[in-house]
MARMI-68030 format. One line per 3 residues: number of its first residue (from 0); their letters; for each residue z, x, y of N, C-alpha, C, O, CB. Coordinates in Angstrom, 3 decimals, decimal comma. Glycine has a CB too. Layout:
MARMI-68030
NUM) a) Z/X/Y/Z/X/Y/Z/X/Y/Z/X/Y/Z/X/Y  ...
***
This chain:
MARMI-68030
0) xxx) 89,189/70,677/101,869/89,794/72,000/102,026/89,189/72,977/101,017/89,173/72,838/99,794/91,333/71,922/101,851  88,566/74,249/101,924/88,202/75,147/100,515/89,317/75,805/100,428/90,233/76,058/101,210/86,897/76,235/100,484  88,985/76,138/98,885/90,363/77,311/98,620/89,968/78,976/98,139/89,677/79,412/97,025/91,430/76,631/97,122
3) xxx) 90,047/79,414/98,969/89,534/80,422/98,888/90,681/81,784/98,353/91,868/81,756/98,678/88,871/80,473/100,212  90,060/82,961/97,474/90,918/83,854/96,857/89,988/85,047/97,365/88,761/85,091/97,281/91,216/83,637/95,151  91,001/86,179/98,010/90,655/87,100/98,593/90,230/88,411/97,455/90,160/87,840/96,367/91,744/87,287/99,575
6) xxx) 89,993/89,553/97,296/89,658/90,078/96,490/88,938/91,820/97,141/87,760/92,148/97,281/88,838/88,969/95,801  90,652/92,890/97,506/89,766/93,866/98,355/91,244/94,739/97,630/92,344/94,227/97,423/89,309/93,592/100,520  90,800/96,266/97,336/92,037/97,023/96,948/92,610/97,470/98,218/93,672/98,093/98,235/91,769/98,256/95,971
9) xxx) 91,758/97,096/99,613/92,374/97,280/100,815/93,383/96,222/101,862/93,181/95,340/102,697/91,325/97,625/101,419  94,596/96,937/101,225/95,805/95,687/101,888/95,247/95,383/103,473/95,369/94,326/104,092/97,830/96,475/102,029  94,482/96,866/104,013/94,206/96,053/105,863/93,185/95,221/105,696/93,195/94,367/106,582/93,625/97,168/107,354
12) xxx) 91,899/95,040/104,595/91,263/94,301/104,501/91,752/92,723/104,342/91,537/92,007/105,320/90,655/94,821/103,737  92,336/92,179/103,288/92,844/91,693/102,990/94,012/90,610/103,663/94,177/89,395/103,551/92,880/92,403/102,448  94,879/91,923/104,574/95,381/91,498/105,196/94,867/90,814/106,636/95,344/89,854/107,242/96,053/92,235/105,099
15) xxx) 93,776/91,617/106,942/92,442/90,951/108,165/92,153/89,831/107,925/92,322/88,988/108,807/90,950/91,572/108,230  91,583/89,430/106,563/90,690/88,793/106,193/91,477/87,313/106,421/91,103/86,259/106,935/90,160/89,281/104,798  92,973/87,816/105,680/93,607/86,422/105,605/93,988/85,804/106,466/94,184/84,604/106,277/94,488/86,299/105,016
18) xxx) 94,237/86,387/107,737/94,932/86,082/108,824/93,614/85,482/109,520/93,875/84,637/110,375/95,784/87,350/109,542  92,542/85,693/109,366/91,230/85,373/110,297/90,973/83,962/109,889/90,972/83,049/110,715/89,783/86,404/110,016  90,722/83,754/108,428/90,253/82,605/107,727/91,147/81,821/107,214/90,901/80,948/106,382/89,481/82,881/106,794
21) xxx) 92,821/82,221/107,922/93,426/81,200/107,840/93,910/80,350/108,840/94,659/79,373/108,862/94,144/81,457/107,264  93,427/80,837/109,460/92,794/79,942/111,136/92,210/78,992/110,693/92,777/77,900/110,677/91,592/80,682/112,281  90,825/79,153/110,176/90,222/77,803/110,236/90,721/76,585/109,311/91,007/76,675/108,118/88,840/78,003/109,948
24) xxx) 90,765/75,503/110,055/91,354/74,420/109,617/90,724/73,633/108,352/91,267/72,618/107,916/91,431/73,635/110,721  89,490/74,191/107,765/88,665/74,005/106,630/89,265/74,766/105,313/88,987/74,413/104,167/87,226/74,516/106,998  89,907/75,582/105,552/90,336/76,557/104,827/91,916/76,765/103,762/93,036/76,436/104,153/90,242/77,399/105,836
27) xxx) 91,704/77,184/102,833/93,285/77,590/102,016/92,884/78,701/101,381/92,025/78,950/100,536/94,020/76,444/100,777  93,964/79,526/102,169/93,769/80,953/101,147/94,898/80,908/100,166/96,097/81,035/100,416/93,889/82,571/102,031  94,356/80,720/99,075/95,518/80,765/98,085/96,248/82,026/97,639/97,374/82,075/97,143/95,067/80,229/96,930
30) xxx) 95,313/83,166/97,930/95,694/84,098/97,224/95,025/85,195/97,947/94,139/84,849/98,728/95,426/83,919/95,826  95,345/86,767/97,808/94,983/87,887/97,930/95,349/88,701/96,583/96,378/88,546/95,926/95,516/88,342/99,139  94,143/89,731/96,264/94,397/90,230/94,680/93,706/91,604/95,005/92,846/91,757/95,872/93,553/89,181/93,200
33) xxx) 94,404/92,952/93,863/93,573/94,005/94,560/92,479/94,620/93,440/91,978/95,742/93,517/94,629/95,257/95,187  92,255/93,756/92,515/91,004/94,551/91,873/90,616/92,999/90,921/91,286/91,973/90,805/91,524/96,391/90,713  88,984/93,445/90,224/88,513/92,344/89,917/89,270/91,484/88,824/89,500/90,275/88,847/87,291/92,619/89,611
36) xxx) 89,697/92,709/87,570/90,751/91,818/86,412/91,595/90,663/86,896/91,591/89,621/86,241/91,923/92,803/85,762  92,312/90,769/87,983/92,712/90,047/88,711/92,630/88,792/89,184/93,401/87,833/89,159/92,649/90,460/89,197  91,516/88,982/89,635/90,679/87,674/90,167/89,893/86,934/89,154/89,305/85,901/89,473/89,628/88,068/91,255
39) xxx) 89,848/87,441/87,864/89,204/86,439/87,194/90,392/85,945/86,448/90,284/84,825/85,948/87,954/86,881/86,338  91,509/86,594/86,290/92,786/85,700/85,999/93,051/84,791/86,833/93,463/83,725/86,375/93,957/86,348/85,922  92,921/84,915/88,053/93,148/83,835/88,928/92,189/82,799/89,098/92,599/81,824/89,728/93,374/84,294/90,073
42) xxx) 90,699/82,756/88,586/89,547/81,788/88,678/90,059/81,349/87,128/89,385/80,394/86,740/87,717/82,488/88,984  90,771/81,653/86,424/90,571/80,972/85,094/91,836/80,131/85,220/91,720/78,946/84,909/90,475/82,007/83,669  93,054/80,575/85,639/93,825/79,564/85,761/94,324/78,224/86,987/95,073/77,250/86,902/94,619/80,231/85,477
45) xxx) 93,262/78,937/88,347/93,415/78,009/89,059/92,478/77,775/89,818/91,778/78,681/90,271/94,322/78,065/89,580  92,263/76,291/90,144/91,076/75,868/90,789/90,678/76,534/92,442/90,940/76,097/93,563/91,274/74,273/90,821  89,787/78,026/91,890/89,549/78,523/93,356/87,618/77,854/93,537/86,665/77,702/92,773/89,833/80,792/93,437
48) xxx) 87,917/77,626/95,099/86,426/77,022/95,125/85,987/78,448/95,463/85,400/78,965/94,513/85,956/75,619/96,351  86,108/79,302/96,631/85,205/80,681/96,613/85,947/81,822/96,571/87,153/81,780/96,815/84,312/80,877/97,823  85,420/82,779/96,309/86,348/84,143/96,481/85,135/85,046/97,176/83,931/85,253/97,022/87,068/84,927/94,749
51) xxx) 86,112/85,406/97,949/85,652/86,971/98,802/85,620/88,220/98,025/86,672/88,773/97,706/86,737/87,410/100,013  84,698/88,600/97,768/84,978/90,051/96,451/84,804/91,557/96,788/83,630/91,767/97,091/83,791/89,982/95,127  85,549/92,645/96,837/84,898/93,841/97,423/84,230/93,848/96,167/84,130/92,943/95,338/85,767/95,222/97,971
54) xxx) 83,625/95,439/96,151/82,747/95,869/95,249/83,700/96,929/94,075/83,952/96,661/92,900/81,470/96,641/96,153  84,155/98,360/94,973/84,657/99,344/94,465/86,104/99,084/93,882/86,874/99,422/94,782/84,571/100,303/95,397  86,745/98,691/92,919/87,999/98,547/92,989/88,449/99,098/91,710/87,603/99,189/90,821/88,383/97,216/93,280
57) xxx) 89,954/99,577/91,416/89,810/99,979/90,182/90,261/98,898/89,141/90,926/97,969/89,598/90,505/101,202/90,058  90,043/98,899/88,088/90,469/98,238/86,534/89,050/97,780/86,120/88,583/98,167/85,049/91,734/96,723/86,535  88,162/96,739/87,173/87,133/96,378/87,412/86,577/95,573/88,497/87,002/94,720/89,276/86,965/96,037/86,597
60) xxx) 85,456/96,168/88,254/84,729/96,430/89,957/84,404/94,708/90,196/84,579/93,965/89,230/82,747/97,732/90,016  83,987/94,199/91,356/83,227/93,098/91,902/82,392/92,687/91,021/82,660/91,603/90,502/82,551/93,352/93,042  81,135/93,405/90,576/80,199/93,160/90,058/80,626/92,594/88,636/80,472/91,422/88,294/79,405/94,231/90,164
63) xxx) 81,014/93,292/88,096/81,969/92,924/86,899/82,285/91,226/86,950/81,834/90,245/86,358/83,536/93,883/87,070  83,372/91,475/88,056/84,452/90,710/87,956/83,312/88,694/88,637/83,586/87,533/88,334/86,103/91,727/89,309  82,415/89,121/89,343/81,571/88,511/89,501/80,955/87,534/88,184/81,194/86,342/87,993/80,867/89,397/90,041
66) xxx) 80,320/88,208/87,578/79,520/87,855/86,289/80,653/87,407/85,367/80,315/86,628/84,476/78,600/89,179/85,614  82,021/87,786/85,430/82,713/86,513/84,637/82,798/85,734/85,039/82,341/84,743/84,468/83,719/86,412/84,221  83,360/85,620/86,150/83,604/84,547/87,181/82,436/83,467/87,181/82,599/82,341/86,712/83,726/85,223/88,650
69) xxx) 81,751/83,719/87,507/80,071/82,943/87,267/79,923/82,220/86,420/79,593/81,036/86,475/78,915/83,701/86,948  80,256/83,144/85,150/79,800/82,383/83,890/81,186/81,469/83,443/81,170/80,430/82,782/79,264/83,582/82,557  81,852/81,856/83,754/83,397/81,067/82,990/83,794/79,983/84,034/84,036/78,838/83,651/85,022/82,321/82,784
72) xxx) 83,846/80,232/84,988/83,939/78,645/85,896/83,180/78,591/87,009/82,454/79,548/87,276/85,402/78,235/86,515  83,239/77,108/88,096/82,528/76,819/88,876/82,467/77,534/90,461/81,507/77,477/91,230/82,750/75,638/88,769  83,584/78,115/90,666/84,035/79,322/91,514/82,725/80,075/92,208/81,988/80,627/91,391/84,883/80,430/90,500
75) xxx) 82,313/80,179/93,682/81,458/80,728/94,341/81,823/81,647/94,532/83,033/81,849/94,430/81,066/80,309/95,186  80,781/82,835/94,974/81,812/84,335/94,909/80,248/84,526/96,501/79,069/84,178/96,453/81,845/85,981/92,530  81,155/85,298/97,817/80,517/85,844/98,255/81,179/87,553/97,718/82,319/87,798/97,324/80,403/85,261/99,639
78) xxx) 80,182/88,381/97,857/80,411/90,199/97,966/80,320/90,368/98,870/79,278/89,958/99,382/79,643/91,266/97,421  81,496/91,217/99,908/81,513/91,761/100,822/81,791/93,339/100,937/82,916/93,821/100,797/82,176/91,071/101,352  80,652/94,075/101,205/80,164/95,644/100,535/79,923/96,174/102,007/79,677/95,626/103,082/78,465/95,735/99,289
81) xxx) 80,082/97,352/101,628/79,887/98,797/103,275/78,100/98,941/102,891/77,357/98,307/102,142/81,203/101,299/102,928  77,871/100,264/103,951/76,868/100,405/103,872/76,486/101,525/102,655/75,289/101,812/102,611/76,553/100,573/105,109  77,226/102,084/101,822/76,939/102,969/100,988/77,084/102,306/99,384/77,177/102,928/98,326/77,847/104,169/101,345
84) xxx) 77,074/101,333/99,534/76,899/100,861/98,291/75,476/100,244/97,246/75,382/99,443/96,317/77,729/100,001/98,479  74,809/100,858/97,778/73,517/100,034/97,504/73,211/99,697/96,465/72,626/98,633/96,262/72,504/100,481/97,803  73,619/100,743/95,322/73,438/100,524/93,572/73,688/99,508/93,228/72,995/99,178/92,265/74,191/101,239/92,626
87) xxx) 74,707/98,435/93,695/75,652/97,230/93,542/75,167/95,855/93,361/75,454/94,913/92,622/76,446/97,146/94,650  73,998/96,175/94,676/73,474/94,800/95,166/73,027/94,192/94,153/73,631/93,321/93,526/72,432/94,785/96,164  71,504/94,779/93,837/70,727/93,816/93,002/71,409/93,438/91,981/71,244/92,260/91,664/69,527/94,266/92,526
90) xxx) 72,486/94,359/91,044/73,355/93,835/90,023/74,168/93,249/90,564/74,650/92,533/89,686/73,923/94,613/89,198  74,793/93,016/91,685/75,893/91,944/92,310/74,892/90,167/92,063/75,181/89,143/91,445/76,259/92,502/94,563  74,035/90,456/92,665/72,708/89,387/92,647/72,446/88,800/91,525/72,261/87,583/91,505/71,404/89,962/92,954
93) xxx) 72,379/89,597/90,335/71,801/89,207/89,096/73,160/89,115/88,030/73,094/89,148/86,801/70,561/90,375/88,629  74,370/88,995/88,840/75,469/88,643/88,427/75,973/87,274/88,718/76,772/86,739/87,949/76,210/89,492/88,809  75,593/86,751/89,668/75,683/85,479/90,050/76,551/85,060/91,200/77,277/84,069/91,283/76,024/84,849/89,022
96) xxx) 76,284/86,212/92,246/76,497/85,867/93,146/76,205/85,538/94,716/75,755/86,405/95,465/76,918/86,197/92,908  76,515/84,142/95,173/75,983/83,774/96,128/75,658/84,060/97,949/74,947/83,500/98,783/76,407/83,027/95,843  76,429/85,011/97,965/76,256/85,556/99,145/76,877/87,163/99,218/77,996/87,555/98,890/76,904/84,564/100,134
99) xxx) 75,789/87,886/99,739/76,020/89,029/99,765/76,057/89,501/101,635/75,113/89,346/102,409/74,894/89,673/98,729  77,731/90,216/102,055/77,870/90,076/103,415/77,906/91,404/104,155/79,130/91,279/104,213/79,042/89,310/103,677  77,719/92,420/104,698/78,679/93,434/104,865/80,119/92,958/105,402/80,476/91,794/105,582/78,081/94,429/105,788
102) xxx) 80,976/94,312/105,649/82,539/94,123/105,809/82,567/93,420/107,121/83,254/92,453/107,451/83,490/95,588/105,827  81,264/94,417/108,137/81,520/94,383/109,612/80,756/92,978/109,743/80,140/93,335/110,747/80,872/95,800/110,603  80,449/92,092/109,605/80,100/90,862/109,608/80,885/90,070/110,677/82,086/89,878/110,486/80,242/90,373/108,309
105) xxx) 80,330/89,636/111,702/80,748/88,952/112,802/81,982/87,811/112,096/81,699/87,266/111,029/79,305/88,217/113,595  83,152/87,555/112,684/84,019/86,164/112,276/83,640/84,818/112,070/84,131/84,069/111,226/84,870/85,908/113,143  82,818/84,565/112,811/82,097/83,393/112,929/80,595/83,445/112,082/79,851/82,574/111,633/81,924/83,159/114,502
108) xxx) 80,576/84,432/112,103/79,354/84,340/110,667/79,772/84,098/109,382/79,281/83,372/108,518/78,568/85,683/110,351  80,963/84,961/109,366/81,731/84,604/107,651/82,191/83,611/107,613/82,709/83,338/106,531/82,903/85,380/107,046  82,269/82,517/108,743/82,907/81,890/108,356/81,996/80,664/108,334/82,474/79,597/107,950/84,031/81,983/108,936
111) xxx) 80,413/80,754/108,810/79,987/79,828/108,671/79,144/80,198/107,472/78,342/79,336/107,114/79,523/79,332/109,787  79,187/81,387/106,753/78,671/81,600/105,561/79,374/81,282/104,347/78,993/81,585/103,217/78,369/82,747/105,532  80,633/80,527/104,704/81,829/80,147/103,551/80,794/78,616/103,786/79,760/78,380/103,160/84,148/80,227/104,066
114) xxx) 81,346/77,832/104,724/80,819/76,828/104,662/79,212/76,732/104,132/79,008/75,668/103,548/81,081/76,416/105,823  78,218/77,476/104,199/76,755/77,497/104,001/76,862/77,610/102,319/76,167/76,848/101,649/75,874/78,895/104,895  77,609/78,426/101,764/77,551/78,268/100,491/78,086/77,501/99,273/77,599/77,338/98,155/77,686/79,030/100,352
117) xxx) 79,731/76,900/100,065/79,936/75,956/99,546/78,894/74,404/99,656/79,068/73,373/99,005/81,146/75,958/99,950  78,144/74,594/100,375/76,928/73,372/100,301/75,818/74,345/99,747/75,078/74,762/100,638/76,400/72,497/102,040  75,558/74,760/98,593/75,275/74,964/97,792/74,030/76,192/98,461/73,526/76,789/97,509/75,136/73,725/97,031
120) xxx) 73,668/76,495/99,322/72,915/77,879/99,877/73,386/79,159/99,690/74,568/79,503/99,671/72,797/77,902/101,234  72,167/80,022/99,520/72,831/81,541/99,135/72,360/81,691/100,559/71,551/81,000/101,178/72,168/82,768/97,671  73,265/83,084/101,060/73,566/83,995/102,057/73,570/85,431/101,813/74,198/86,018/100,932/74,697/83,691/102,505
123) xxx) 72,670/86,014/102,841/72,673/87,400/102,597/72,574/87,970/103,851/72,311/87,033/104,605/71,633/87,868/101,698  72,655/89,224/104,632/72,594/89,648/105,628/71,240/90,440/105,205/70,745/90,692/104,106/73,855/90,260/106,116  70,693/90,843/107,073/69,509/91,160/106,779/69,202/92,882/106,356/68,207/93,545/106,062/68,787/90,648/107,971
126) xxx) 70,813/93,159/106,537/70,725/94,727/106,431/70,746/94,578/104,889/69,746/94,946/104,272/72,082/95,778/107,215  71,859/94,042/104,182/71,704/93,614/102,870/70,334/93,502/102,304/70,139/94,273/101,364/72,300/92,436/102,762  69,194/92,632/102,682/67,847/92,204/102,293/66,694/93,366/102,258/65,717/93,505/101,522/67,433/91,098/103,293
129) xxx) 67,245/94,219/103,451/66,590/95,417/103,360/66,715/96,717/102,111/65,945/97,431/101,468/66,954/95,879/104,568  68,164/96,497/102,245/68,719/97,745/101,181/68,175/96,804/99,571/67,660/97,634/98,823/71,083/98,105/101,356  68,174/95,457/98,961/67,691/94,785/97,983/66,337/95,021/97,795/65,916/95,075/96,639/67,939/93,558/98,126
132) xxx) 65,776/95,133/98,492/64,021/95,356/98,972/63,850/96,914/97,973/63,342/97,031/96,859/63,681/95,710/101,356  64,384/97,816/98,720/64,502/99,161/98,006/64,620/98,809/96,928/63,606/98,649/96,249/65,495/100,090/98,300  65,841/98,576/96,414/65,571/98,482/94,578/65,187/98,148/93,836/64,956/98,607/92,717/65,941/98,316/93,904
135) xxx) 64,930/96,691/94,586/63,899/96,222/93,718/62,528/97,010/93,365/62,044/97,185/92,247/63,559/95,046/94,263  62,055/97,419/94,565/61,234/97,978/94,217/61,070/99,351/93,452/60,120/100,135/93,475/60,827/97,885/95,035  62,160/99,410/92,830/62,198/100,711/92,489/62,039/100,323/90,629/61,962/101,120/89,694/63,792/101,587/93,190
138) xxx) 62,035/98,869/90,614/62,408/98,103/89,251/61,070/97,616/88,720/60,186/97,052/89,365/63,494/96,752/89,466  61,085/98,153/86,530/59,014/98,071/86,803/59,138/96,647/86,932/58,718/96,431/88,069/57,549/98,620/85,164  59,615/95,082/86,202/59,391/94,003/86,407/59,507/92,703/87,722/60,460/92,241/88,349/59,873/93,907/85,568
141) xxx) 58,600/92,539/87,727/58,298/91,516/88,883/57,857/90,174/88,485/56,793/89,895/87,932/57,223/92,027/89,783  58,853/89,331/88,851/58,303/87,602/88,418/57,129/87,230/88,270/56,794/87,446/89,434/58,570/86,573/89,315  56,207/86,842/87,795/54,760/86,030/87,460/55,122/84,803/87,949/55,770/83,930/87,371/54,213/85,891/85,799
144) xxx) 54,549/84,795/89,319/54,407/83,525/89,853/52,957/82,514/89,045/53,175/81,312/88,888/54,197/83,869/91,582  52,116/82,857/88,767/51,027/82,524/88,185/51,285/81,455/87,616/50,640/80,412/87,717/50,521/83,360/87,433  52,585/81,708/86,756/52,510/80,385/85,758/53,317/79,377/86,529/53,567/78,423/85,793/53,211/80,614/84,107
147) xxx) 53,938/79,196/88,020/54,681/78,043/88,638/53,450/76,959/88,756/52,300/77,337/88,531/55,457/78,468/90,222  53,738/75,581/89,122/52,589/74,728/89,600/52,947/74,849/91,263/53,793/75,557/91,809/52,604/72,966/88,875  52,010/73,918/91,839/52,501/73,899/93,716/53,729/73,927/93,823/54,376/74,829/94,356/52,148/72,560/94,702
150) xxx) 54,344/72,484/93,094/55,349/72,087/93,490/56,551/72,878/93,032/57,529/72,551/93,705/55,348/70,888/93,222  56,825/73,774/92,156/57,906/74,924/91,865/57,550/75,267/92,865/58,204/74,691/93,734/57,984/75,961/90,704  56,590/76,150/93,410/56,368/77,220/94,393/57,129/76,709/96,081/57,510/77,326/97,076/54,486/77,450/94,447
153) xxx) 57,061/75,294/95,679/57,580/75,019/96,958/58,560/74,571/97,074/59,066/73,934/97,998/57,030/74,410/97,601  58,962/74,916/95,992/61,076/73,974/95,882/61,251/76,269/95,968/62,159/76,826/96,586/62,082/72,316/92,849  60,494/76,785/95,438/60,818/78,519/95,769/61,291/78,808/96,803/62,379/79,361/96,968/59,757/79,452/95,820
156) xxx) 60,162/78,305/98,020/60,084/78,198/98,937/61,286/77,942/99,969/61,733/78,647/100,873/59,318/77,587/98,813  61,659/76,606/99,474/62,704/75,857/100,287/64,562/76,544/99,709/65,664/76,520/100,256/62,367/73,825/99,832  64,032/77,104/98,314/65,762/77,942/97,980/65,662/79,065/98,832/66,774/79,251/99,326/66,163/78,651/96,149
159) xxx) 64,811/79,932/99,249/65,173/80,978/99,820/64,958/80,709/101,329/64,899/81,813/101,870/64,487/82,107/99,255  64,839/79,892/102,086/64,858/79,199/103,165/66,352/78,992/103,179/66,732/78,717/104,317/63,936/77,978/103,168  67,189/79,028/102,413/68,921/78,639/101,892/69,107/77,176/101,754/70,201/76,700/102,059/70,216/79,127/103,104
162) xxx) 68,168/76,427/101,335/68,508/74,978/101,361/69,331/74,422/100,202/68,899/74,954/99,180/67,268/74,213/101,418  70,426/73,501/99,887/70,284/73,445/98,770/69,939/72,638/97,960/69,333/71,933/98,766/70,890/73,692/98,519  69,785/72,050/96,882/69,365/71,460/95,772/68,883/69,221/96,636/68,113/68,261/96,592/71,131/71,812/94,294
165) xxx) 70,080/69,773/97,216/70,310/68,068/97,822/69,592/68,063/98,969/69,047/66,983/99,197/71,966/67,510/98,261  69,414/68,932/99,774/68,440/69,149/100,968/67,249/69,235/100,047/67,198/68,089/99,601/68,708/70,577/102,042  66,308/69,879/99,523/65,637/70,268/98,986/64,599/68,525/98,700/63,447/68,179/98,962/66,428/71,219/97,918
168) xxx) 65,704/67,900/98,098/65,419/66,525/96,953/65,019/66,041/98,469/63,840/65,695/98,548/67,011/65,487/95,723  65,697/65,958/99,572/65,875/64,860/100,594/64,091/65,914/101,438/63,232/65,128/101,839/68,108/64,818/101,749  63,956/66,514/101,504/62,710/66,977/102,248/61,552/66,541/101,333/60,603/65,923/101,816/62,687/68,642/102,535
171) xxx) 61,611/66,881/99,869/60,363/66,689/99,162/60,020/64,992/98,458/59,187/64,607/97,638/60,458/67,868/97,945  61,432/64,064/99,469/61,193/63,109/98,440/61,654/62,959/97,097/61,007/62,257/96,320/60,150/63,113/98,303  62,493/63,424/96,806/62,711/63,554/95,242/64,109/62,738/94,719/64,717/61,928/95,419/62,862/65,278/94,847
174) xxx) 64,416/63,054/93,598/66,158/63,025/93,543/66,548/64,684/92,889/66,001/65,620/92,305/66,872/61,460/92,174  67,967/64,249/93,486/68,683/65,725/93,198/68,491/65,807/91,639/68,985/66,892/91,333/70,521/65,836/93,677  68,074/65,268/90,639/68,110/65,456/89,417/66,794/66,214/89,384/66,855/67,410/89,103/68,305/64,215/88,581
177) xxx) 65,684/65,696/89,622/64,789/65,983/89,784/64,109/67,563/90,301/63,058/68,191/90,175/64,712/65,085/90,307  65,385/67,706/90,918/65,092/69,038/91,759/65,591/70,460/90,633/65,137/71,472/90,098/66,227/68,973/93,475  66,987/69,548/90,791/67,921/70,495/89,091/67,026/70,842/88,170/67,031/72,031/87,851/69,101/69,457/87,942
180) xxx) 66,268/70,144/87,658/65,521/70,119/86,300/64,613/71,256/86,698/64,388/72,244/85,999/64,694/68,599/85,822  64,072/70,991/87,994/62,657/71,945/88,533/63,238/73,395/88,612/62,777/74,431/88,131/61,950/71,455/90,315  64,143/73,233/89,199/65,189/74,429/89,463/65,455/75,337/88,199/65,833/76,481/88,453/66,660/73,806/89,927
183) xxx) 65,362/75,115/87,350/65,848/75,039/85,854/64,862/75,762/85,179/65,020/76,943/84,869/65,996/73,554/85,208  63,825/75,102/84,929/62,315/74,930/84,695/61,906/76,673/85,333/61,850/77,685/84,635/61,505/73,272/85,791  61,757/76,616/86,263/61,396/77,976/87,427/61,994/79,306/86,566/61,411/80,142/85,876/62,452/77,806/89,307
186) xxx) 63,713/79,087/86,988/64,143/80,571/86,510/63,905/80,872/84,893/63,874/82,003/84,408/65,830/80,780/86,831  63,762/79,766/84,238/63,342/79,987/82,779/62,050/81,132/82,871/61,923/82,240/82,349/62,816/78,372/82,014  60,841/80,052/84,106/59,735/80,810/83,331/59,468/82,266/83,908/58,613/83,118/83,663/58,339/79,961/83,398
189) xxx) 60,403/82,209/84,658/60,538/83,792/85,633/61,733/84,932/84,907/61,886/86,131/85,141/61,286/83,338/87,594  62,362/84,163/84,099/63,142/85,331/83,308/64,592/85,660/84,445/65,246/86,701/84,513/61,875/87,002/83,082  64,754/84,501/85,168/65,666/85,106/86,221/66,742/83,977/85,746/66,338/83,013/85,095/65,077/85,149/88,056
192) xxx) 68,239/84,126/86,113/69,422/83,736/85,737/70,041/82,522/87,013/70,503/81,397/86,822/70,316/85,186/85,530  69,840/83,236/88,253/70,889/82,610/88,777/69,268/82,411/90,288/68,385/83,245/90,489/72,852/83,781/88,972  69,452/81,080/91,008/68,774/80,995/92,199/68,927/82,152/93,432/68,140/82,266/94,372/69,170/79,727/92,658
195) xxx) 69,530/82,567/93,315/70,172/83,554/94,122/69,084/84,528/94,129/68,307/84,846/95,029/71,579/84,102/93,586  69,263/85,133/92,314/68,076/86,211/92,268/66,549/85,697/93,114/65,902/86,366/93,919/67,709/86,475/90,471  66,261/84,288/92,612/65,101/83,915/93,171/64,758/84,036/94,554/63,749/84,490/95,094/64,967/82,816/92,897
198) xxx) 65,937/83,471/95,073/65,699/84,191/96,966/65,680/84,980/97,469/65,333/85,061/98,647/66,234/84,126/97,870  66,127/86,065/96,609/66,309/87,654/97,111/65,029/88,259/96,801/64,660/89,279/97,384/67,569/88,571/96,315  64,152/87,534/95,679/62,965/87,885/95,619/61,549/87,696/96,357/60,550/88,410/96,444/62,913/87,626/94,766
201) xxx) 61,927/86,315/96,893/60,810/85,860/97,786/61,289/86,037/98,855/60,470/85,707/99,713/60,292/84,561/97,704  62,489/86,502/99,412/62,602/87,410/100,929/62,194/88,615/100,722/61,486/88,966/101,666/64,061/87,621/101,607  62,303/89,407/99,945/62,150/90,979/100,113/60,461/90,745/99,519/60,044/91,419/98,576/63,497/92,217/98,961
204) xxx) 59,622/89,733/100,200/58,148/89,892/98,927/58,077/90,308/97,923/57,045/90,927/97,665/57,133/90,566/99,097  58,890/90,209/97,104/58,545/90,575/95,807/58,135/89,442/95,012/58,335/89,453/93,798/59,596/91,247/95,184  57,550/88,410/95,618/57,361/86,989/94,844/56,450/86,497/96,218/56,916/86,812/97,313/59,106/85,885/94,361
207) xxx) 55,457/85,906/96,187/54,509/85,498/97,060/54,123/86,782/97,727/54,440/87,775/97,073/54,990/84,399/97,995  53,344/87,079/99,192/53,038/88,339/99,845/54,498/88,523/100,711/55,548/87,889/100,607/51,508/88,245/100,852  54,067/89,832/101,750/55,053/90,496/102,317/55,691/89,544/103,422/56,839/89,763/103,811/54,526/91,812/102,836
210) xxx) 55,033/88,616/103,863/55,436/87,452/104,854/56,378/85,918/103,986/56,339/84,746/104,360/53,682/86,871/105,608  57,074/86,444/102,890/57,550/85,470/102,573/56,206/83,992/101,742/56,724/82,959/101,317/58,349/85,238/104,014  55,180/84,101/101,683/54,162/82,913/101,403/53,058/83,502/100,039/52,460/84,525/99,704/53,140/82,551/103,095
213) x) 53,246/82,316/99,648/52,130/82,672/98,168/51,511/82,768/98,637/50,410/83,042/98,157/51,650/81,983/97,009
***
């Protein structure tokens, strides 16, 4: 059962959200909360596996409330953002979080994007990937792939493909330790924090050419 904690200052959101995803029989919504302070009171005192996060809220925003969340417990966070938010993303991203959705996101997509990330894959929509693309490029630093060997480049490869760590080990032959360590190894020498950032980079080409390939 995941347990999931809602996270929108919009009671119809909220109230949508819960009633949709508490249908599925995979699912526990433990909670609905209307701004981020909130929700990281609630990831610190109780075991939430993901939370749904808006962006705009008042006391503190998603992004915020994200990057504690991240760093203070094991808690997955998708962001679910409109189309005018764009400033958000790449810092939603480089906050540590794993899936970035819009609102209008099909039912059956969110809900197989709960499941995709609790098995350890990041998720992003492609309107999302587009609007990330922009800022990045608007940013002077760009990863130095130069210094990866093949085999980083191709565990790169296979994270932004959304695989995760255990898929990854099971395609290249490896063990999941093995992969961790590589995994590890990578964002060190790239200056990047969370895998997430890494996929958002080699989808939008900003890491290999414009087709996704070193």
């Amino acid at each position: 059962m995941i347990k999931i904690l809602i996270v929108d200052d919009s009671e119809i959101i909220t109230g949508g959200l819960n009633i949709l995803l508490g249908m599925e029989a995979g699912f526990e919504i433990v909670g609905c909360v209307n701004n981020g302070d909130k929700a990281v009171e609630w990831c610190r005192k109780e075991r939430i596996d993901l939370v749904l996060m808006d962006v705009r809220m008042p006391e503190m925003n998603g992004v915020e409330a994200t990057k504690k969340i991240t760093e203070e417990t094991d808690t997955q966070v998708i962001i679910l953002t409109t189309f005018d938010e764009d400033e958000y993303i790449v810092e939603g991203i480089k906050n540590g979080a794993s899936g970035y959705l819009l609102k209008t996101t099909e039912p059956k997509q969110l809900i197989q994007s709960i499941y995709s990330v609790m098995n350890g894959q990041s998720i992003f929509s492609h309107e999302v990937l587009t609007k990330a693309k922009k800022q990045i490029d608007l940013q002077k630093s760009v990863p130095d792939l130069s210094q990866l060997t093949p085999r980083e480049k191709e565990i790169v490869h296979l994270v932004a493909k959304g695989m995760s760590n255990k898929q990854i080990a099971s395609q290249l032959f490896l063990s999941e330790g093995t992969v961790n360590n590589s995994l590890s190894n990578i964002l060190q020498k790239l200056a990047l924090e969370h895998r997430t950032q890494l996929a958002i980079y080699y989808l939008t080409g900003k890491v290999g050419n414009e087709d996704g390939e070193f």
